[in-house]
C-alpha positions as CSV (number, residue, x, y, z in Angstrom):
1,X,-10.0,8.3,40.0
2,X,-5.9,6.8,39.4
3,X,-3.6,9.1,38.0
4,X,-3.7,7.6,34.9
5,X,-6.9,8.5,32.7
6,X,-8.9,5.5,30.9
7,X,-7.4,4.7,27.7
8,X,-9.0,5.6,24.6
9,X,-9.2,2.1,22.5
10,X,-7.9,2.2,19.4
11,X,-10.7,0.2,17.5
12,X,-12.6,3.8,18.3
13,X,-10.0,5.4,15.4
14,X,-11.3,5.3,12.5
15,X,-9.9,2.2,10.8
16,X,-11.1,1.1,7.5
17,X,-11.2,-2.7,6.9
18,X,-9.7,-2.3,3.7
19,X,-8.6,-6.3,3.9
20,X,-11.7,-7.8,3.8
21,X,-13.0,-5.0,0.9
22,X,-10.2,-6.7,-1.3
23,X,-10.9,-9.9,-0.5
24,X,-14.6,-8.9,-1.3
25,X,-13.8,-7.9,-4.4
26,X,-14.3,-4.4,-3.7
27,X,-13.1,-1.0,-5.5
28,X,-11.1,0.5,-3.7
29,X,-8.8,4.1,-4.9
30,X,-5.5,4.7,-3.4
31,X,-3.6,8.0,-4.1
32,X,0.6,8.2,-4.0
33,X,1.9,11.4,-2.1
34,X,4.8,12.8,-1.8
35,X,4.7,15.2,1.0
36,X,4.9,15.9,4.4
37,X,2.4,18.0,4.5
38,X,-0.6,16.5,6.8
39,X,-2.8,19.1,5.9
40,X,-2.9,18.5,2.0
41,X,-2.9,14.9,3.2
42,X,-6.0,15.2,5.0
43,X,-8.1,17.4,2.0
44,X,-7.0,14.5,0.1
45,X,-9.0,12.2,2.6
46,X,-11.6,14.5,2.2
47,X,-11.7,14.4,-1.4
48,X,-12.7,10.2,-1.2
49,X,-9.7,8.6,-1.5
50,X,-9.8,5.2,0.8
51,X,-5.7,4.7,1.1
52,X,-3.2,7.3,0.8
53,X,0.3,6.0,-0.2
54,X,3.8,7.9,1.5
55,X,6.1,7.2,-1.3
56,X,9.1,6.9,0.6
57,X,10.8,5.2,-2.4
58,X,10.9,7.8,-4.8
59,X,9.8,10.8,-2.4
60,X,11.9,12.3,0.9
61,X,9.0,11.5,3.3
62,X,10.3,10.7,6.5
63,X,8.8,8.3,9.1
64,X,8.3,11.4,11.6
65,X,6.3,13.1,8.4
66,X,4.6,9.4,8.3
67,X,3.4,10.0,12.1
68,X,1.2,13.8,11.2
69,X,0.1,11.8,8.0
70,X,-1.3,9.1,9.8
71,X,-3.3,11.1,12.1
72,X,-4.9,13.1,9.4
73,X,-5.5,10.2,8.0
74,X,-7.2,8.1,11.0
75,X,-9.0,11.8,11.7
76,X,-10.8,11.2,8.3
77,X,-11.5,7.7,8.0
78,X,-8.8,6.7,5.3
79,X,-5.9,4.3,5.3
80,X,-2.3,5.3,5.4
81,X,0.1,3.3,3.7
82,X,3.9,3.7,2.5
83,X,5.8,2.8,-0.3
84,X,9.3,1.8,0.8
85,X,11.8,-0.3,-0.6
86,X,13.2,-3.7,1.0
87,X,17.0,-2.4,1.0
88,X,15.6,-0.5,4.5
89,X,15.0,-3.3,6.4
90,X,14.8,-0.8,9.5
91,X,12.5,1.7,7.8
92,X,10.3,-0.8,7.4
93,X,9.3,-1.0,11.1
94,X,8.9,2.5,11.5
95,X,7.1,3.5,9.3
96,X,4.6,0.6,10.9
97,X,5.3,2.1,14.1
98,X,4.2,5.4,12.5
99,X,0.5,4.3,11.8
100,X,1.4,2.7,8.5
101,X,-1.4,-0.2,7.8
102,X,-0.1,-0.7,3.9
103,X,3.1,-1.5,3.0
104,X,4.2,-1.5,-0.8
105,X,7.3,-3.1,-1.8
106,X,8.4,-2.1,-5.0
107,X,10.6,-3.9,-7.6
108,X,9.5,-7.3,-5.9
109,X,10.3,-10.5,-8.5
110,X,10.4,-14.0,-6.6
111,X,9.6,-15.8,-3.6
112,X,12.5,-15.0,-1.7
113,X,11.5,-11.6,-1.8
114,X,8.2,-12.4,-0.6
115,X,9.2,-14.4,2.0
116,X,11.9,-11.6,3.3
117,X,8.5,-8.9,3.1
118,X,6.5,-10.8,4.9
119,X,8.5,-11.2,8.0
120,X,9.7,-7.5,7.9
121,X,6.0,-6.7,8.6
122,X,4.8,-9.5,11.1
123,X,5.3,-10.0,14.7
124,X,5.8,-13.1,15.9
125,X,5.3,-16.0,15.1
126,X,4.3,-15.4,11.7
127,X,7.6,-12.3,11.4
128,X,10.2,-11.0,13.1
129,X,9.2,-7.3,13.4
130,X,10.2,-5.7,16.7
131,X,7.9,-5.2,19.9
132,X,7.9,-1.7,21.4
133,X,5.9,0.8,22.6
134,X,5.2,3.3,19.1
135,X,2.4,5.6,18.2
136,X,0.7,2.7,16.8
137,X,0.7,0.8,20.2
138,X,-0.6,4.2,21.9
139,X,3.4,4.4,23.0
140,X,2.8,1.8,25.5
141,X,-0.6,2.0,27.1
142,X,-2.1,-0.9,25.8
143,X,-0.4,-4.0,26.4
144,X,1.7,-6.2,23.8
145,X,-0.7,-9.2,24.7
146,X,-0.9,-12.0,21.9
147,X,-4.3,-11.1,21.1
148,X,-3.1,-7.4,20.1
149,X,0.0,-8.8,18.3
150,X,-2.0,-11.1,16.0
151,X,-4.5,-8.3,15.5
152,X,-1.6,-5.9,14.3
153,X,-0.9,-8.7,12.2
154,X,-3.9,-9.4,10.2
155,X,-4.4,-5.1,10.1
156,X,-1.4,-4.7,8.1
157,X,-2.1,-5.0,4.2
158,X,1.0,-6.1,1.8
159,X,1.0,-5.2,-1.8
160,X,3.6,-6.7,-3.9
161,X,4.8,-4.4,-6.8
162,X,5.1,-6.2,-10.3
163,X,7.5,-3.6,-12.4
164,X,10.4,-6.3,-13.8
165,X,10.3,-8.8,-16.9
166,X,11.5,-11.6,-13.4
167,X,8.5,-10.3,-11.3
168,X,6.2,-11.0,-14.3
169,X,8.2,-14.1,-14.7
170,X,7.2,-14.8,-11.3
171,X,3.8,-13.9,-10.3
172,X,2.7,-17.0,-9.8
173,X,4.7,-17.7,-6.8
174,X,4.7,-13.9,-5.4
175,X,0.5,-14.6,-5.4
176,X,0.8,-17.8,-3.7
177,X,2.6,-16.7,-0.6
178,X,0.1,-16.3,2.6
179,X,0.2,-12.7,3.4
180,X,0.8,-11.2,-0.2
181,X,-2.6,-9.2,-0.3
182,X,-2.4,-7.7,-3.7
183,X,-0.7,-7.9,-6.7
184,X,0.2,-4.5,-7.8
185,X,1.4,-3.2,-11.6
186,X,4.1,-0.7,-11.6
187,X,3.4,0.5,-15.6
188,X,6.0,2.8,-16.1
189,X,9.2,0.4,-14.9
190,X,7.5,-2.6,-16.1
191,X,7.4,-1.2,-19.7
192,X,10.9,-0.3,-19.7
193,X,11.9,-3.4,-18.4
194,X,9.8,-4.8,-21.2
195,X,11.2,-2.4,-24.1
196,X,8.3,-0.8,-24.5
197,X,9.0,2.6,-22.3
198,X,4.9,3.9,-21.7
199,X,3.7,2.0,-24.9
200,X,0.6,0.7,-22.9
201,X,-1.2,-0.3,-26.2
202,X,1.8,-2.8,-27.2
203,X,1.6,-6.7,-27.2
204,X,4.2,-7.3,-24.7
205,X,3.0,-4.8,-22.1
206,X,-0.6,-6.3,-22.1
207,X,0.7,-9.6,-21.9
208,X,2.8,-8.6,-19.0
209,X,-0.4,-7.1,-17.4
210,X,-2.4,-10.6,-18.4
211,X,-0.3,-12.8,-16.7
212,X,-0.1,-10.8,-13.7
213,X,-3.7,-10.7,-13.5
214,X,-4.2,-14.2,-13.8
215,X,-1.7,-15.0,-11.1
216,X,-3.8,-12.9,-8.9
217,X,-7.1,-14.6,-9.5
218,X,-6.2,-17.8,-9.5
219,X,-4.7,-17.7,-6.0
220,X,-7.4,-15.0,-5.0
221,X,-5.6,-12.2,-4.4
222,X,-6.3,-8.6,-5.5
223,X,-5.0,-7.1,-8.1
224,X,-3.5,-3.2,-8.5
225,X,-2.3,-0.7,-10.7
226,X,-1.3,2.5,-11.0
227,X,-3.1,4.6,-14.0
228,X,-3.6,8.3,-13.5
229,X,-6.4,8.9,-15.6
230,X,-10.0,7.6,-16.1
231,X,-9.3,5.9,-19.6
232,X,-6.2,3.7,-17.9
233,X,-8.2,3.3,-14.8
234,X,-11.1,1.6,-17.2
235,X,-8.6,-0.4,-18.9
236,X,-7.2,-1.9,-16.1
237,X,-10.5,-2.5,-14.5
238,X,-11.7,-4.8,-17.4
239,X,-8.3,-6.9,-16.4
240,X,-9.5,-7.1,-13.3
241,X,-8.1,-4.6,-11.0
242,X,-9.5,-3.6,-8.0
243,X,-7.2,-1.4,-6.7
244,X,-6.4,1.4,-8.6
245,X,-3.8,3.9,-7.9
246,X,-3.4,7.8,-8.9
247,X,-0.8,10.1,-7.9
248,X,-1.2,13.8,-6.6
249,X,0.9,15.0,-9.1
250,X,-1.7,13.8,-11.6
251,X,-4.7,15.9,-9.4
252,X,-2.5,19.0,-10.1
253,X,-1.7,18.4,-13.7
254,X,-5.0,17.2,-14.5
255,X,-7.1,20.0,-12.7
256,X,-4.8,22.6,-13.9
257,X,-5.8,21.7,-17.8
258,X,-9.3,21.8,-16.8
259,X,-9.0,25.0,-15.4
260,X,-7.0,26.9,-18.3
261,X,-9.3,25.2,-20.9
């Protein structure tokens, strides 16, 4: 026996394949945290939620907080994914290196954009995202070989946050890019944008939400949104929505009336 034990592979975590349940046409519910706590994080896994979302965009999660989330997450079967904004080009890659397998961009509205997302998360030759030897590599032990590159590649999920009157504007184009996996409605930005601040039932917000969901079936791509409650989840479901989005605030708020009622 080496000094070196036999390393575990990491097809043993538990993964979820959450890319080909999109691209089935599959339900699947993601939840937005905030915190760094891995222990909430994990009863959340435990509760049935398939993808749990680090909001690093409006939250102070770090990508060292990202690293115990992860694990609780892998422990129970569930996703971990991040919400960070493009303006952190560097944060980008390590929150990847983390254990990150979906990456949110928010406030994304033409094909520049897209273009600029896709190579942030990529390795070679489809990105430029840096090779090293991070938790998500098992710091080293298994070897950057071409197969394992292109396999972190195609593991890596990219949802494309519709919130602006241009990303509307341009759905089309955001959907057609190779590598966009979803399509995902940002309500409460997008009806601001539109003039309509949280007046889901107005003409202009559905639209919005129409076109959006048109540009993401017609180039087969999944689309998202963020709803909070059963009666929003419904309502974007019958648009077509597949992945549907709550935050933990909302588990609080909305457990908390049921319990004082």
């Amino acid at each position: 026996m080496g000094l070196v034990p036999e390393v575990i592979p990491s097809d043993r975590l538990r993964r979820p394949d959450n890319r080909s349940r999109l691209r089935n046409g599959e339900r699947i519910r993601a939840l937005f945290v905030s915190t760094s706590d891995g222990n909430l994080c994990e009863l959340v896994a435990l509760l049935g939620w398939e993808i749990l979302i680090v909001d690093a965009e409006h939250g102070a999660v770090t990508p060292r907080d990202m690293e115990n989330i992860a694990r609780a997450c892998e422990r129970r079967g569930v996703a971990a994914g991040v919400r960070v904004p493009m303006n952190a080009p560097a944060e980008v890659g390590r929150y990847l290196d983390a254990g990150a397998t979906v990456i949110m961009f928010p406030m994304v509205e033409g094909l520049q954009q897209v273009e600029q997302m896709i190579r942030l998360v990529r390795y070679s030759p489809e990105g430029h995202r840096g090779v090293a030897a991070p938790r998500c590599a098992d710091f080293g032990l298994r070897e950057s070989s071409p197969e394992e590159l292109a396999r972190a590649n195609r593991d890596v999920i990219v949802v494309a946050q519709i919130e602006t009157v241009e990303g509307v504007a341009h759905a089309d184009a955001i959907a057609s890019v190779n590598g966009v996996d979803a399509l995902f409605v940002g309500p409460a930005d997008l009806s601001v944008a539109l003039g309509a601040p949280s007046r889901w039932d107005s003409v202009v917000f559905e639209s919005a939400v129409d076109k959006v969901a048109r540009a993401a079936s017609q180039a087969g791509k999944t689309l998202g949104a963020y709803a909070g409650d059963r009666e929003r989840t419904r309502w974007y479901e019958a648009k077509g929505a597949r992945l549907m989005a709550a935050a933990l605030e909302d588990l609080i708020i909305l457990g908390s009336q049921s319990l004082k009622e």
